[in-house]
C-alpha positions in Angstrom: 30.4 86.0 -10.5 29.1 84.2 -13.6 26.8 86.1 -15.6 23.5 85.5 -15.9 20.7 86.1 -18.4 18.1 88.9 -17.7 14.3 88.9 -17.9 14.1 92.6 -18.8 15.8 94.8 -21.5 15.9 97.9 -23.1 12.2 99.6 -23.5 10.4 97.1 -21.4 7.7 98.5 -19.6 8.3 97.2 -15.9 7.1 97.8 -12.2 9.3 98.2 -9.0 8.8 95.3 -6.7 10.3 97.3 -3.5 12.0 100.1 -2.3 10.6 103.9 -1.9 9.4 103.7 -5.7 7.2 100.7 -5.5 4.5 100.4 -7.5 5.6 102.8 -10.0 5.9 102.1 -14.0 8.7 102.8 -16.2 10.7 102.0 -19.6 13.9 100.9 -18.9 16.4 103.0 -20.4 19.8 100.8 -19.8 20.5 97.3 -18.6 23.8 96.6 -16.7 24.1 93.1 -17.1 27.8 92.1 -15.0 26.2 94.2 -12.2 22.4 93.1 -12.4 21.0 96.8 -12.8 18.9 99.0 -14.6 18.2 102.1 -15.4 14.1 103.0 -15.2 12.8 106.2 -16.7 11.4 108.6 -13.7 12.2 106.0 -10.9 14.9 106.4 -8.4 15.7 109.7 -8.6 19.4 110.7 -7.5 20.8 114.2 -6.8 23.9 114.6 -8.3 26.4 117.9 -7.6 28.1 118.6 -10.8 31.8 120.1 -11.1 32.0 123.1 -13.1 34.2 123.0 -15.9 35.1 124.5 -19.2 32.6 123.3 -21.2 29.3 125.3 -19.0 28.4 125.6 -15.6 28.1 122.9 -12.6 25.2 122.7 -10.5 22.7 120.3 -9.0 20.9 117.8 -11.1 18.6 115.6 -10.6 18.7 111.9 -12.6 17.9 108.4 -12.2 19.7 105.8 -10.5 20.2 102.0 -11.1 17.6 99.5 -9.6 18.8 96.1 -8.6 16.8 93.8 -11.3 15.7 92.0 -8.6 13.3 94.7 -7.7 11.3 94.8 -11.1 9.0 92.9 -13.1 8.2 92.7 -16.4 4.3 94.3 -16.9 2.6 92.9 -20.0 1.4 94.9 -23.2 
């Protein structure tokens, strides 16, 4: 798949197009451009079960997930 340029980036304030989050505003926090994904600050939220481990304790957290880029738009200053 040939990679293609993105219309967001990093800190862009953008708005989800579709899905169970539309509507809401975000920064983006990480663009995955080979896989045509982001990362949007408080949108998406995932539940992810974390292994215990030397370091500290597991447990449950919540985080955000990628969004196809597909799904957002760029909102203007």
């Amino acid at each position: 798949m040939a990679q293609r340029k993105l219309h967001i980036k990093k800190n862009d304030t953008v708005v989800v197009l579709s899905g169970q989050d539309r509507g809401k505003q975000g920064v983006v926090l990480e663009v995955f451009p080979k896989k045509q994904r982001a990362i949007v600050e408080g949108v998406h939220i995932v539940t992810r079960h974390l292994r215990p481990n030397q370091a500290g304790q597991g447990g449950i957290v919540e985080r955000e997930g990628t969004i196809h880029v597909s799904n957002l738009k760029k909102v203007d200053a």
